[in-house]
C-alpha positions, -999 to 999 in steps of 0.1 A, spaced: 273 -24 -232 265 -23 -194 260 11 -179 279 9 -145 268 30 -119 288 62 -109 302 64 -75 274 83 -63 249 63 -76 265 36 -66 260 48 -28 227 60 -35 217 25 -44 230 7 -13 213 35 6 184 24 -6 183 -13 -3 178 -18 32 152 10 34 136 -16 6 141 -45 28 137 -35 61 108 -13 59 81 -35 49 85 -59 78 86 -27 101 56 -18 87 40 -55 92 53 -58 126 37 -26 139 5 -30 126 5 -71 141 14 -61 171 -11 -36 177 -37 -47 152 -34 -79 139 -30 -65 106 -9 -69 75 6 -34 60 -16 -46 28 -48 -56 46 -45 -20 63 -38 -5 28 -72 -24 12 -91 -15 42 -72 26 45 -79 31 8 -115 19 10 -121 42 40 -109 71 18 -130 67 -10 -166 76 -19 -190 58 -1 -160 35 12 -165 16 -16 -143 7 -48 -148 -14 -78 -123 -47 -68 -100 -29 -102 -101 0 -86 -88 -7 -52 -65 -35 -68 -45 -4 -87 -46 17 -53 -27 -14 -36 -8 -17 -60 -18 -51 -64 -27 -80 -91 -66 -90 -87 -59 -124 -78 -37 -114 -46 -64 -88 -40 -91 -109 -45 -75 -134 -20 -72 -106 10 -107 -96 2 -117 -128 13 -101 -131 43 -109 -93 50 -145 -107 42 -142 -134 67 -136 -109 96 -166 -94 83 -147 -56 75 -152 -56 40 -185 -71 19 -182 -78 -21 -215 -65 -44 -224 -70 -82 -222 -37 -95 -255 -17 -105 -242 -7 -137 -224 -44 -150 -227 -74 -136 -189 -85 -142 -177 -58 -121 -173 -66 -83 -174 -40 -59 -162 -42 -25 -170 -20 7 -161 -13 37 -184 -21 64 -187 -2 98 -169 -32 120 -141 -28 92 -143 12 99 -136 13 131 -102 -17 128 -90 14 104 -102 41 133 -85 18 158 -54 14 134 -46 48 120 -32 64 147 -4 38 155 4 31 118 7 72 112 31 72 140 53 44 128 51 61 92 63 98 109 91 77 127 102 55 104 101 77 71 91 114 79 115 117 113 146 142 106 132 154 71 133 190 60 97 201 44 121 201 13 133 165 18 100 153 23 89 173 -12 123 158 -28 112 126 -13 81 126 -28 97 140 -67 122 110 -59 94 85 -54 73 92 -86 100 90 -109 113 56 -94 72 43 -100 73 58 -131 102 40 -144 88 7 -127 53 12 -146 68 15 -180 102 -5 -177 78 -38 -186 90 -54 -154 68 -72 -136 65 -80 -93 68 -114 -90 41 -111 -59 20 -90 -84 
């Protein structure tokens, strides 16, 4: 028997549908513009620049991006190309591919940051109480939570 949505939820959910759709192109057309850039190129290069010794095992990073290896593995590669990132054998096993961020691909994230935070503060963060923002966040976990272990899979993996 189909569970219909309440009134409220019903709302809530066509709320939250453009936000879905509209904010990813945003998010790609800011960081374009000013840094030829894809949201998920800056995301690979941002979450390599975070981590220890800017470097990540290729599972690693993929699970940060939220990303399938083989779409990873693909951006890598061009990321490579530019010459921001490089891919290693691991010390410890030679099946595991690490992949680091070099100092050219350091400073396109230096050069980056500021206008991406900006666009983030405008576009998500602008007219939030420090309460919606920690509802926001509360909101957003349980959402990926439900998406991890509904069994449902992206079709852009």
């Amino acid at each position: 028997m189909t569970r219909w949505l309440s009134d409220r939820e019903r709302r809530a959910w066509l709320a939250l549908v453009p936000v879905m759709l509209k904010l990813p192109p945003a998010m790609d057309s800011q960081l374009q513009r000013d840094s030829a850039l894809t949201h998920f190129d800056y995301q690979c290069l941002a979450m390599l620049s975070e981590s220890e010794d800017r470097m990540l095992r290729m599972s690693q990073l993929a699970t940060l991006v939220n990303s399938s290896l083989s779409r990873l593995s693909h951006v890598v590669k061009k990321l490579e190309s530019r010459g921001w990132v490089e891919r290693t054998p691991c010390a410890d096993s030679r099946r595991v591919t690490m992949v680091g961020l070099t100092e050219p691909g350091w400073a396109v994230v230096e050069r980056a940051a500021p206008g991406h935070v900006e666009t983030v503060r405008e576009l998500v963060f602008e007219g939030l109480t420090a309460a919606q923002v920690a509802q926001l966040e509360q909101i957003m976990d349980v959402i990926a939570d439900n998406i991890a272990t509904s069994g449902l899979r992206s079709l852009s993996g």
